[in-house]
C-alpha atoms as an extended CHARMM CRD file, in Angstrom:
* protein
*
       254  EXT
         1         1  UNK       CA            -11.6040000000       -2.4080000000      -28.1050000000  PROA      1               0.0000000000
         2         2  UNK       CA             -9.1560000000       -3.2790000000      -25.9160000000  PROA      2               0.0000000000
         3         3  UNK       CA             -9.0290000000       -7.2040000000      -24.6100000000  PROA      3               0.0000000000
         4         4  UNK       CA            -10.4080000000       -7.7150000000      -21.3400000000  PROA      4               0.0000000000
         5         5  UNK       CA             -7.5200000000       -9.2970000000      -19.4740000000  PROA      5               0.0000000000
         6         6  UNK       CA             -4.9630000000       -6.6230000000      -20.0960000000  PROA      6               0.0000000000
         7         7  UNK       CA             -7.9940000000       -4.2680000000      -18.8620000000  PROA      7               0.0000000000
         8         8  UNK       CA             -8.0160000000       -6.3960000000      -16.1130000000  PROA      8               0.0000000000
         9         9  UNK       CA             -4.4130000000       -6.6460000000      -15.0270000000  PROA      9               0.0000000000
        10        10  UNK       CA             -4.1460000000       -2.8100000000      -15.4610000000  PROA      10              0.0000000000
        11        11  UNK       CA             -6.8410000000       -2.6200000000      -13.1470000000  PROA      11              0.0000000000
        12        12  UNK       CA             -5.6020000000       -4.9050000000      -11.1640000000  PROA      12              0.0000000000
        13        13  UNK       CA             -2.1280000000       -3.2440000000      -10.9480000000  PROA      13              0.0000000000
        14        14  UNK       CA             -3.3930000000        0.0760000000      -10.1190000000  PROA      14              0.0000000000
        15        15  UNK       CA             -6.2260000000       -0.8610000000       -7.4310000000  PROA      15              0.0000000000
        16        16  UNK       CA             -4.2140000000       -3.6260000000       -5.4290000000  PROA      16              0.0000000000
        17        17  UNK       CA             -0.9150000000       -2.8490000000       -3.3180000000  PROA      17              0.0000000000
        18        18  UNK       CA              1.7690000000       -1.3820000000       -3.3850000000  PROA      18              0.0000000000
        19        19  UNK       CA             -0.0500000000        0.6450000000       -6.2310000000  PROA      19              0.0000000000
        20        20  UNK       CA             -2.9980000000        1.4320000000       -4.6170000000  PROA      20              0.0000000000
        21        21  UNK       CA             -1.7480000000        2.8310000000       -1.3780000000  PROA      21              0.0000000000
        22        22  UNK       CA              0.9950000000        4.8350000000       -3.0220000000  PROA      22              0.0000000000
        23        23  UNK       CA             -1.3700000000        5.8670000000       -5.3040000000  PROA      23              0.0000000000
        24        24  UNK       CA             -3.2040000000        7.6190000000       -2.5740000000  PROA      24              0.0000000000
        25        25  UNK       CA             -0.4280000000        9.2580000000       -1.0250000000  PROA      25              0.0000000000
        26        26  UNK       CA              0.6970000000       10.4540000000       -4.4760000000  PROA      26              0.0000000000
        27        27  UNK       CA             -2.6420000000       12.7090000000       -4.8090000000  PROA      27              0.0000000000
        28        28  UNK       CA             -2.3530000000       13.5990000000       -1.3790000000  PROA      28              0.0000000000
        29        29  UNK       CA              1.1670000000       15.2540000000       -1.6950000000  PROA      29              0.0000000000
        30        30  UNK       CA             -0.3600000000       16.6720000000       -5.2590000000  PROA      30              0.0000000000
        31        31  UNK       CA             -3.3920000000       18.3160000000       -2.9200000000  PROA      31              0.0000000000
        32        32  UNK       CA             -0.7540000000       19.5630000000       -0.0850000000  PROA      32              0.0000000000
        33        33  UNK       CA             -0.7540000000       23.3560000000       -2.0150000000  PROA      33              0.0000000000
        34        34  UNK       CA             -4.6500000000       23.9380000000       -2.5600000000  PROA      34              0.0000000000
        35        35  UNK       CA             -6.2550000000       21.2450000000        0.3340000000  PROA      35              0.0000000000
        36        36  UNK       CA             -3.6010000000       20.8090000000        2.5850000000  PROA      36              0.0000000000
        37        37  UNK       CA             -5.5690000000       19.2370000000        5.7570000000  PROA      37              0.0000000000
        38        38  UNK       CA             -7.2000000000       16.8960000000        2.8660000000  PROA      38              0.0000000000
        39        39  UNK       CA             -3.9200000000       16.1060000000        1.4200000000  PROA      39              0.0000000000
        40        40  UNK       CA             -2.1900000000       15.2430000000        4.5080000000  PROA      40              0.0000000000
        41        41  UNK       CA             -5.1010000000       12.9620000000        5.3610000000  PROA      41              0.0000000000
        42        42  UNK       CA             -4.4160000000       11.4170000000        2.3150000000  PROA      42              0.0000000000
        43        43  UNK       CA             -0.6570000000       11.3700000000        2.2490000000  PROA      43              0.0000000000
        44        44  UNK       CA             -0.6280000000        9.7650000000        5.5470000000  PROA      44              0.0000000000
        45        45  UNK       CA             -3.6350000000        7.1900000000        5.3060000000  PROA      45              0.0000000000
        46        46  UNK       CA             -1.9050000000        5.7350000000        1.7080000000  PROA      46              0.0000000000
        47        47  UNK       CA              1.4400000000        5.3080000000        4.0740000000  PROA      47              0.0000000000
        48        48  UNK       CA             -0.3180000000        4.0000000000        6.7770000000  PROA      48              0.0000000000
        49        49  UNK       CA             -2.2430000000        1.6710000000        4.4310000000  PROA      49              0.0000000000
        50        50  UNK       CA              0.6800000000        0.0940000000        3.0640000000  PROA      50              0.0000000000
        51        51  UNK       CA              2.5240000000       -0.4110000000        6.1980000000  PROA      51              0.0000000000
        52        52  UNK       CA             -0.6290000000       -2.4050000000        7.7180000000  PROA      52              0.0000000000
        53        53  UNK       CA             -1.2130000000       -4.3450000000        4.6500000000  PROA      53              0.0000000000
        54        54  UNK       CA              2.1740000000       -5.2820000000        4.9220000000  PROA      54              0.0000000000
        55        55  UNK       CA              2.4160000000       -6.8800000000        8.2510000000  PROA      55              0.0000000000
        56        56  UNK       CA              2.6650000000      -10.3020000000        7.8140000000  PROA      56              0.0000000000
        57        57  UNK       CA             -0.5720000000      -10.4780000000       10.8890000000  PROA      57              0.0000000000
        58        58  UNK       CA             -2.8140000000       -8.9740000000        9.1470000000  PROA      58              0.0000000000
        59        59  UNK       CA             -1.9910000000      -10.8930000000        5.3940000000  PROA      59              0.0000000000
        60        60  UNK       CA             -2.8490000000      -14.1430000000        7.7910000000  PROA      60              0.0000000000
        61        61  UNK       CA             -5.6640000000      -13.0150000000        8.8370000000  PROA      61              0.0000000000
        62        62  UNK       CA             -6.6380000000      -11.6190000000        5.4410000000  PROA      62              0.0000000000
        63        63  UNK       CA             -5.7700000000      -14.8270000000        3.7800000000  PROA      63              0.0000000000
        64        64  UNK       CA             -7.4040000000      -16.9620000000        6.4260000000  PROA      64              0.0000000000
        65        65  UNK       CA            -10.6470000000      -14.9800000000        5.5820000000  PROA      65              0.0000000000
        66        66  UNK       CA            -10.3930000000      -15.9610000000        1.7940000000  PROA      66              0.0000000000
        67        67  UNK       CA            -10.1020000000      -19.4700000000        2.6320000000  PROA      67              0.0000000000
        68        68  UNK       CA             -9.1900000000      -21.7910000000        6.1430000000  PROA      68              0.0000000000
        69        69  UNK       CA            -10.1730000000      -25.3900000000        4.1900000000  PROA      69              0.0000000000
        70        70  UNK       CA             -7.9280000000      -27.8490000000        6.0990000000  PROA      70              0.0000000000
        71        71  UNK       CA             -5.5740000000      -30.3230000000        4.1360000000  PROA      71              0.0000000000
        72        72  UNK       CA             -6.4160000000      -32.8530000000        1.7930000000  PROA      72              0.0000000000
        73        73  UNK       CA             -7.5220000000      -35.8390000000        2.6070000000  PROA      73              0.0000000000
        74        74  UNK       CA             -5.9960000000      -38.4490000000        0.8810000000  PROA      74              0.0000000000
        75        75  UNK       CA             -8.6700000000      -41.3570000000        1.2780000000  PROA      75              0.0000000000
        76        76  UNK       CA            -11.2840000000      -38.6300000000        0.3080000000  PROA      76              0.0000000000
        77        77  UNK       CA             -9.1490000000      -37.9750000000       -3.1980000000  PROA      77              0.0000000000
        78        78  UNK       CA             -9.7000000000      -41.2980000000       -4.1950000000  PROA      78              0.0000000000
        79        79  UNK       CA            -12.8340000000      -41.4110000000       -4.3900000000  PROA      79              0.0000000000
        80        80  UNK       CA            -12.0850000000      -38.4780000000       -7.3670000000  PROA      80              0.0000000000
        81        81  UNK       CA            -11.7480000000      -39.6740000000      -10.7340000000  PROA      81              0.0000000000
        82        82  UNK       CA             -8.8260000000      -36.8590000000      -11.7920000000  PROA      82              0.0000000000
        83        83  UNK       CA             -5.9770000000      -34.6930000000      -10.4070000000  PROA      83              0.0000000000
        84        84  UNK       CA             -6.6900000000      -30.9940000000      -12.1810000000  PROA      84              0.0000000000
        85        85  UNK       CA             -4.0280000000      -28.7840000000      -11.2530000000  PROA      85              0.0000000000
        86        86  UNK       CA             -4.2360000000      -24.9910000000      -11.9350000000  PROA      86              0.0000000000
        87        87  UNK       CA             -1.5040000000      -22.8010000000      -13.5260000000  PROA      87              0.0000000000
        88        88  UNK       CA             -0.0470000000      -20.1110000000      -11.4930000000  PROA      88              0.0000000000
        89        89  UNK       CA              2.1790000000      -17.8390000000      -13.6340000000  PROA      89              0.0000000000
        90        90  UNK       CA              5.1230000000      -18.3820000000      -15.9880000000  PROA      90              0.0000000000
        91        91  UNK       CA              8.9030000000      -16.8930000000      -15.3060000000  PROA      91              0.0000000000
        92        92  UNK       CA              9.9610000000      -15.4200000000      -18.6260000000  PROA      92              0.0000000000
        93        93  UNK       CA             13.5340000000      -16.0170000000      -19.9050000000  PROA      93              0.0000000000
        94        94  UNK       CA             14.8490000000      -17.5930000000      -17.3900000000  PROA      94              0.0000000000
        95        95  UNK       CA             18.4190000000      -17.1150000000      -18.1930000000  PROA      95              0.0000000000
        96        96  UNK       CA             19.5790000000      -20.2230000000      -16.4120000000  PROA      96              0.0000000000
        97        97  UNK       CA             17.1970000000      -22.4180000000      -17.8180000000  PROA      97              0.0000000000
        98        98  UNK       CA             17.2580000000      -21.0930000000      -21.4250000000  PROA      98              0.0000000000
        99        99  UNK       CA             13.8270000000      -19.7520000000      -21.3320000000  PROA      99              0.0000000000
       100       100  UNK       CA             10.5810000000      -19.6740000000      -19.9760000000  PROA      100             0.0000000000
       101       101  UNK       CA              9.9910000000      -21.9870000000      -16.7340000000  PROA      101             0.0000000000
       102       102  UNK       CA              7.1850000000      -22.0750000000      -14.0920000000  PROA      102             0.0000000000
       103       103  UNK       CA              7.0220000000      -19.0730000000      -11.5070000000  PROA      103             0.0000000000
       104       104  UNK       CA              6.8650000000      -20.0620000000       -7.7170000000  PROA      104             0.0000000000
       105       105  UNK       CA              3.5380000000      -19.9490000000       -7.6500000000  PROA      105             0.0000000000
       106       106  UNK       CA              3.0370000000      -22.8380000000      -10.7310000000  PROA      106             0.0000000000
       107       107  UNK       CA              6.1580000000      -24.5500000000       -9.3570000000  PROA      107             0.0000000000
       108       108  UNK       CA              4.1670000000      -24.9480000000       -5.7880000000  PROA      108             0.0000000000
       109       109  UNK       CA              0.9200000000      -26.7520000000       -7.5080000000  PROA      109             0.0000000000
       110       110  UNK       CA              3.1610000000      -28.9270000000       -9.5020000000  PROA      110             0.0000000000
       111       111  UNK       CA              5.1290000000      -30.3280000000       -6.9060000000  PROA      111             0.0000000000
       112       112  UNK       CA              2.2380000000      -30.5780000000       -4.5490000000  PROA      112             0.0000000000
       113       113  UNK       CA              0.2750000000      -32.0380000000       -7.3480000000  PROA      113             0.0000000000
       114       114  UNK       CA              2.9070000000      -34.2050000000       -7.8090000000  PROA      114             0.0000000000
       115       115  UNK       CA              2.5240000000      -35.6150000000       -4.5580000000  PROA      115             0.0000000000
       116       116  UNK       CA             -1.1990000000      -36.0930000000       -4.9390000000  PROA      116             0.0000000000
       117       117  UNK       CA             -1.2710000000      -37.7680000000       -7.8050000000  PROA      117             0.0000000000
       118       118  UNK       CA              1.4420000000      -40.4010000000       -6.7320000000  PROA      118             0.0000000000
       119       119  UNK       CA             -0.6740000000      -40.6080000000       -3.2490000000  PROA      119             0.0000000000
       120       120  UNK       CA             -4.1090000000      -41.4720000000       -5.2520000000  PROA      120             0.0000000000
       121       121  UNK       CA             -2.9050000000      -43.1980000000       -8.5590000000  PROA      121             0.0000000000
       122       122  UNK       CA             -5.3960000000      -40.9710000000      -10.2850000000  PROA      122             0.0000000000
       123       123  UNK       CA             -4.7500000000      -39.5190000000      -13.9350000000  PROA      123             0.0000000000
       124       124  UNK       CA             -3.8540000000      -35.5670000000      -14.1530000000  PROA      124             0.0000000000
       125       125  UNK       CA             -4.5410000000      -32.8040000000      -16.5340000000  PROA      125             0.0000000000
       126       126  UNK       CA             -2.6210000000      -29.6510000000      -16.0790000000  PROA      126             0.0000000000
       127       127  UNK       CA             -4.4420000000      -26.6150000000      -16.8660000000  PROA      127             0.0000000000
       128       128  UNK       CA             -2.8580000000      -22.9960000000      -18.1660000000  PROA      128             0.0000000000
       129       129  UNK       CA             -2.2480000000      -20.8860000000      -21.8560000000  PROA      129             0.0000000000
       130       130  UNK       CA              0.1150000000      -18.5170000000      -22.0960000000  PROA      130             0.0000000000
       131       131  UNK       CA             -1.4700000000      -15.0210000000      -21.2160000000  PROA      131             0.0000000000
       132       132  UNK       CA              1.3830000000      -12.7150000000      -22.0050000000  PROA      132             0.0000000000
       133       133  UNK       CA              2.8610000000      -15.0040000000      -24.8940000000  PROA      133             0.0000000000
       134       134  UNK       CA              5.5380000000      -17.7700000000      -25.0310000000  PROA      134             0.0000000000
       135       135  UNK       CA              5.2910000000      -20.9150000000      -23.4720000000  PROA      135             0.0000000000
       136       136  UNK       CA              1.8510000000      -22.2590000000      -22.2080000000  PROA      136             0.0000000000
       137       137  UNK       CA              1.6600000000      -22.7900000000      -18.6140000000  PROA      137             0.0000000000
       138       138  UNK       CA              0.2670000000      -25.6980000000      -19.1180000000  PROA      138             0.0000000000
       139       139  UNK       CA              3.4230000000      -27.3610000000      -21.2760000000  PROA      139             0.0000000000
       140       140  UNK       CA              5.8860000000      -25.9170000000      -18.8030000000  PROA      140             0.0000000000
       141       141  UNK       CA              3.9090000000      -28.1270000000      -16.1600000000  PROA      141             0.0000000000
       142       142  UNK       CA              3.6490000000      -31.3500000000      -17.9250000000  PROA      142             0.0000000000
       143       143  UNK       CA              7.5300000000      -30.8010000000      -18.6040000000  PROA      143             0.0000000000
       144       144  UNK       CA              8.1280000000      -30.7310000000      -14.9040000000  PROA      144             0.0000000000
       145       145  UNK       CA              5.9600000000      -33.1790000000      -13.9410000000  PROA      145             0.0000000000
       146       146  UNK       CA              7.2460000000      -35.8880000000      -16.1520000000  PROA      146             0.0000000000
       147       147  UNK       CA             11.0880000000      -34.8090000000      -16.1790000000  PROA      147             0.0000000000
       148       148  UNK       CA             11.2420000000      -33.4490000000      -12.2810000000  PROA      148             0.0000000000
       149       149  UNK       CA              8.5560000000      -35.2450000000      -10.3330000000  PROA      149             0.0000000000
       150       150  UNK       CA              7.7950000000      -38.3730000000      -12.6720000000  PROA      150             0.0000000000
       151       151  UNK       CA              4.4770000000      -38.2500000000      -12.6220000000  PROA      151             0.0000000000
       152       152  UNK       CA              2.6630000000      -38.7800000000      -16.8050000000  PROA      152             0.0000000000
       153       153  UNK       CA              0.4670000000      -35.6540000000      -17.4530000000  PROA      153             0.0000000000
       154       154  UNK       CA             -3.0160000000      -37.3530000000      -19.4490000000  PROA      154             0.0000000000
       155       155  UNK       CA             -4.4010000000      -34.0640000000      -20.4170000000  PROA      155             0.0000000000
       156       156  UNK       CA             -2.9510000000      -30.5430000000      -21.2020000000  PROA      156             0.0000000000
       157       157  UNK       CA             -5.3940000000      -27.8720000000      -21.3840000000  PROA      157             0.0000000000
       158       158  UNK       CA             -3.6150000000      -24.8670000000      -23.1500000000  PROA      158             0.0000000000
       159       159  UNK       CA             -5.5630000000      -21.7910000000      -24.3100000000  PROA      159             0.0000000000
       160       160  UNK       CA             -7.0250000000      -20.7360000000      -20.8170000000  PROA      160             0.0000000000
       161       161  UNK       CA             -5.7220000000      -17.5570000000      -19.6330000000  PROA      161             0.0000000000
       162       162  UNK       CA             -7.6180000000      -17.0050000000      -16.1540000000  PROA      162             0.0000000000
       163       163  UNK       CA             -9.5250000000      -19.1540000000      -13.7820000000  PROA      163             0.0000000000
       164       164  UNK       CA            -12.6450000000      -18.8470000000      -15.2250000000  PROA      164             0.0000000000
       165       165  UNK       CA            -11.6530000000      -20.3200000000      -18.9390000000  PROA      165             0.0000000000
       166       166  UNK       CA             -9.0650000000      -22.7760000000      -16.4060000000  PROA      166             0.0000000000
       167       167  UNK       CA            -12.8740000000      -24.4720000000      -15.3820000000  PROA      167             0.0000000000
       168       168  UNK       CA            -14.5130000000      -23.8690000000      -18.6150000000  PROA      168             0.0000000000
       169       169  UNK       CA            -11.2820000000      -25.2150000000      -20.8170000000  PROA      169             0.0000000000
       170       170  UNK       CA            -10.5640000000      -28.2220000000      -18.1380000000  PROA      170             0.0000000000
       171       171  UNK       CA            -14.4810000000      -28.8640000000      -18.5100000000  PROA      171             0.0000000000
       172       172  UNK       CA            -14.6280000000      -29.4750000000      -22.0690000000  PROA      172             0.0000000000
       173       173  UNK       CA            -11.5100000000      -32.3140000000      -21.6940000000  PROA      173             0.0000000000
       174       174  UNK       CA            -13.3210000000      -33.9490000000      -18.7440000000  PROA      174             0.0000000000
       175       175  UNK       CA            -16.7810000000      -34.2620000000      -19.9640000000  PROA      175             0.0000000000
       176       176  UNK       CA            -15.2920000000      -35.4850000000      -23.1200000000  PROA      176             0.0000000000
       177       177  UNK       CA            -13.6640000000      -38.3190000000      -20.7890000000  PROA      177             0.0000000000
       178       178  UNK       CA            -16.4410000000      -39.3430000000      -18.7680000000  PROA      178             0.0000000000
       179       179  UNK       CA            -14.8190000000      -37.0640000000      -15.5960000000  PROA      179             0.0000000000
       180       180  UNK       CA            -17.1940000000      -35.2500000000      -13.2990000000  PROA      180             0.0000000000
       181       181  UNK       CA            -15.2950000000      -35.3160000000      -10.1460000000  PROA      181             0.0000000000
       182       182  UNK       CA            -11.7720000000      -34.5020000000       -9.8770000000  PROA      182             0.0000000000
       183       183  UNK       CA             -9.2030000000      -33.2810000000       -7.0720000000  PROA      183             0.0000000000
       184       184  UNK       CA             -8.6690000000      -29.6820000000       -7.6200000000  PROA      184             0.0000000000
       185       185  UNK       CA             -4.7180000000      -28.3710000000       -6.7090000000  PROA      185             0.0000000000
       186       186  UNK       CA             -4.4030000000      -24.7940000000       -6.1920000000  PROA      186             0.0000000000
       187       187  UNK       CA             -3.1850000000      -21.8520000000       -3.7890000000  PROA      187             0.0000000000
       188       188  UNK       CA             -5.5170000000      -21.6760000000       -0.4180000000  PROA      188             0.0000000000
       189       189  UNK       CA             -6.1660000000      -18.4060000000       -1.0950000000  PROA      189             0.0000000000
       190       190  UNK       CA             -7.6290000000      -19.0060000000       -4.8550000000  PROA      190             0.0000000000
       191       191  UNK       CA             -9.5900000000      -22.5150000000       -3.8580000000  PROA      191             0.0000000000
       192       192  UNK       CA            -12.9670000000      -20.8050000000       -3.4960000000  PROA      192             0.0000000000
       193       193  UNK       CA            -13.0570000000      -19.1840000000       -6.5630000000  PROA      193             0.0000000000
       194       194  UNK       CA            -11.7710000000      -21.7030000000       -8.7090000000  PROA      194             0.0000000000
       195       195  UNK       CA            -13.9740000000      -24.5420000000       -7.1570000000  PROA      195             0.0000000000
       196       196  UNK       CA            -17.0360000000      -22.3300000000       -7.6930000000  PROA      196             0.0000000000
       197       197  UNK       CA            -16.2250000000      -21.8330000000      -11.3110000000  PROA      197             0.0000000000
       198       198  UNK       CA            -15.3460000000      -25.2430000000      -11.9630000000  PROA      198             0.0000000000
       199       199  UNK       CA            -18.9130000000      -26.2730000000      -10.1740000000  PROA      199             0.0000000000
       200       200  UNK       CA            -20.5480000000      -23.9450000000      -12.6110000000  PROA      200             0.0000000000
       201       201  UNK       CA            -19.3270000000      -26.3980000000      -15.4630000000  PROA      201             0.0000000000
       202       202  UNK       CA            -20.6310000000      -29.2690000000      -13.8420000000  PROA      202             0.0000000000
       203       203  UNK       CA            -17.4450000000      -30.3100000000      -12.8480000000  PROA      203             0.0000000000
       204       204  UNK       CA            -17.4710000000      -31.5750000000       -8.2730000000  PROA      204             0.0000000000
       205       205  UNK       CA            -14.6420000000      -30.6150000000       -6.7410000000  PROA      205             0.0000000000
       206       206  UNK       CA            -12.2720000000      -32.3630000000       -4.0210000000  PROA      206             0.0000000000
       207       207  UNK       CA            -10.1200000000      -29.1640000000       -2.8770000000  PROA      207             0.0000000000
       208       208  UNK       CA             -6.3880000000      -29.4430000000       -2.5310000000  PROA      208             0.0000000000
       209       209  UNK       CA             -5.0290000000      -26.5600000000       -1.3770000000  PROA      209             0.0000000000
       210       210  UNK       CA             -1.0130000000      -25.4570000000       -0.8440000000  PROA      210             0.0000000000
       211       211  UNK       CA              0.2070000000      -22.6690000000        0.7380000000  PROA      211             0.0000000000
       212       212  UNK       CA             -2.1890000000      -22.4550000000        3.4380000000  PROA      212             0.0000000000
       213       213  UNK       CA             -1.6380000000      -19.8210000000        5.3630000000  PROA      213             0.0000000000
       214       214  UNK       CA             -0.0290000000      -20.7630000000        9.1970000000  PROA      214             0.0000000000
       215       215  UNK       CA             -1.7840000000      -20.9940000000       12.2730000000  PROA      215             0.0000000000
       216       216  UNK       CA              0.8930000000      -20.1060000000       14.6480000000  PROA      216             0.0000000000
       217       217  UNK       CA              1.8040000000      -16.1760000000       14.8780000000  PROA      217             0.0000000000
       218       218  UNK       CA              5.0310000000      -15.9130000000       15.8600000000  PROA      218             0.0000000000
       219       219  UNK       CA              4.9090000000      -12.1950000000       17.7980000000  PROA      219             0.0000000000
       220       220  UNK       CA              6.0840000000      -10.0360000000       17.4970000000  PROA      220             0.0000000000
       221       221  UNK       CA              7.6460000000      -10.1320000000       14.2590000000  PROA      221             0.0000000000
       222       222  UNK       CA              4.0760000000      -10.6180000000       12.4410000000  PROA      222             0.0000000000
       223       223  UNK       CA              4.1470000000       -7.2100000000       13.5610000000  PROA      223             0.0000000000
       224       224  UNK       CA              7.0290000000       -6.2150000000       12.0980000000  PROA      224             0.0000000000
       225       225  UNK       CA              6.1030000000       -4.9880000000        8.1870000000  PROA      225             0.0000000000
       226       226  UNK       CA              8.1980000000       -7.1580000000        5.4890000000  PROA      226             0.0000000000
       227       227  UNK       CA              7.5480000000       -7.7550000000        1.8050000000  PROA      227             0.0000000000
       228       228  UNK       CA              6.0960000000      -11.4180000000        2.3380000000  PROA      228             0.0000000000
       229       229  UNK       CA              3.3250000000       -9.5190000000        4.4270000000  PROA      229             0.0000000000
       230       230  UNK       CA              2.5660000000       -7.3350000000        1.4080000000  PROA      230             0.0000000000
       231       231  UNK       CA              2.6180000000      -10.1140000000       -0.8030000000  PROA      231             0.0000000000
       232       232  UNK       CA              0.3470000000      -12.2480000000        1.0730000000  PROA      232             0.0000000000
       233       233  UNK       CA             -1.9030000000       -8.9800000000        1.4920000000  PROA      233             0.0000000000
       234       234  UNK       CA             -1.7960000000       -8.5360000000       -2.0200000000  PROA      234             0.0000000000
       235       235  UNK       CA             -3.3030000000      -12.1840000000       -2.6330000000  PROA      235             0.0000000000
       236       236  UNK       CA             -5.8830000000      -12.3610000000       -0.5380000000  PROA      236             0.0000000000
       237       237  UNK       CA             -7.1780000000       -8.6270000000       -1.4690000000  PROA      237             0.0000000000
       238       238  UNK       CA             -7.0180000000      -10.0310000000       -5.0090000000  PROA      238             0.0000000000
       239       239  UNK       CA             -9.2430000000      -12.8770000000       -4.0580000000  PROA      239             0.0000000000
       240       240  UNK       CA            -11.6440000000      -10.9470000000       -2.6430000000  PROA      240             0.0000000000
       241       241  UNK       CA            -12.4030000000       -8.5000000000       -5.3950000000  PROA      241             0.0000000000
       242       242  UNK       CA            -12.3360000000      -11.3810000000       -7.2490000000  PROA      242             0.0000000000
       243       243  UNK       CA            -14.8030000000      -13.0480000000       -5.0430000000  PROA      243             0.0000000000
       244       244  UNK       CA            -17.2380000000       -9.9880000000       -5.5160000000  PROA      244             0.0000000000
       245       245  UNK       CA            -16.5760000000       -9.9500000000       -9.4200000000  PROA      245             0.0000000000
       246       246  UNK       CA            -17.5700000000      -13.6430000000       -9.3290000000  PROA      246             0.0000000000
       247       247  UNK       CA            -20.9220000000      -13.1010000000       -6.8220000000  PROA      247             0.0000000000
       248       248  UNK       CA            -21.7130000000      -10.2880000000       -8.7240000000  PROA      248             0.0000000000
       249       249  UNK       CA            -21.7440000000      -12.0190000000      -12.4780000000  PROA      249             0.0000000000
       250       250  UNK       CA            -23.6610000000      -14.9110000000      -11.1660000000  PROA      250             0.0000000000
       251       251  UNK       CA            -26.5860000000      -12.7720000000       -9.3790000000  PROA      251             0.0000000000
       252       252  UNK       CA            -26.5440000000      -10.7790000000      -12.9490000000  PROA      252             0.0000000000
       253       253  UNK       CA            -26.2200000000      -13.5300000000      -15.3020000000  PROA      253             0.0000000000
       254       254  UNK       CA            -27.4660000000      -16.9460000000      -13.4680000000  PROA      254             0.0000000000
């Protein structure tokens, strides 16, 4: 039987953009000889698909739907007893660093994590295994946090491979420590899911989001397609199947 979370990212990979959309106009071109009204409709509707998705507009606007919590407030976070911070992805041999180092995403918690924990004074654990192999996410962020940013690392939680075992792994450390509320430092566009799962252990959340998406369009080049669109298209679609995945479990399994 296969393992779930390769099942997953396949899934993922083939249902979310660019994938998805060319997908589409793949079986429409494929249809053009036998159904060719059908398979221009769905030539052109994968193309047109992809070009929306990838306006930067409508990835705001997606991504503001996911999540639109405001910034952290620091004199809130203190009342927290811990700084969790959530893995993001690992960059595999890295040539100019020798080896595996944090992707951009894991690189944008830790430094804004960073800052939180130097703002509050409150201990951190870092959370994050090492899905695809090599180095956990999790040691790759202590690293950093100690060597870059200078901020000690209490806690490493290292055999979680998704969001879901992030809360239940983190969970297990923080009971163990007497720590049921904690400041929770993650992408916007991931915050509600990860603070729901992380409630489901018990564990209250303070969100601290990064990357929060802009308020400010600046026409009309949000119109204008680009690969950042797509990108922050592809997130927020993510987080909304994810969303559903998580609503669904919970109304099956309570």
């Amino acid at each position: 039987m296969p393992d779930l979370i390769w099942l997953r990212t396949l899934l993922k990979a083939l249902v979310l953009p660019p994938t998805g959309p060319l997908l589409i106009a793949a079986l429409g071109l494929a249809l053009q000889g036998r159904h060719p009204r059908m398979g221009r409709s769905l030539a052109v509707t994968g193309v047109l698909v992809l070009l929306v998705l990838s306006m930067p507009v409508v990835a705001v606007l997606l991504l503001r739907s996911v999540d639109s919590s405001p910034p952290l407030d620091i004199e809130s976070a203190k009342r927290a007893q811990a700084v969790v911070i959530l893995g993001g992805g690992v960059r595999h041999d890295a040539a100019e660093y020798g080896g595996d180092t944090l992707g951009r995403l894991t690189l944008d918690r830790v430094r804004y994590g960073a800052r939180v924990a130097r703002l509050t004074g409150l201990p951190v654990l870092v959370s994050g295994g090492a899905p695809t192999g090599g180095t956990t996410e999790a040691e790759l962020m202590r690293e950093a946090l100690e060597s870059e940013f200078g901020v000690t690392v209490r806690w490493t939680e290292d055999r979680s491979r998704n969001t879901h075992e992030n809360a239940v792994r983190s969970a297990e450390i923080l009971n163990a420590a007497g720590i049921h509320r904690v400041v929770l430092v993650g992408h916007a566009f991931d915050m509600p899911r990860a603070v729901a799962e992380f409630a489901y252990q018990g564990i209250a959340t303070i969100r601290a989001p990064t990357g929060i998406a802009v308020r400010d369009l600046d026409y009309p080049m949000v119109l204008m397609p680009s690969i950042a669109g797509l990108e922050g298209s592809y997130y927020a679609l993510y987080e909304i199947l994810g969303n559903a995945v998580l609503w669904i479990s919970r109304a099956v399994n309570p």
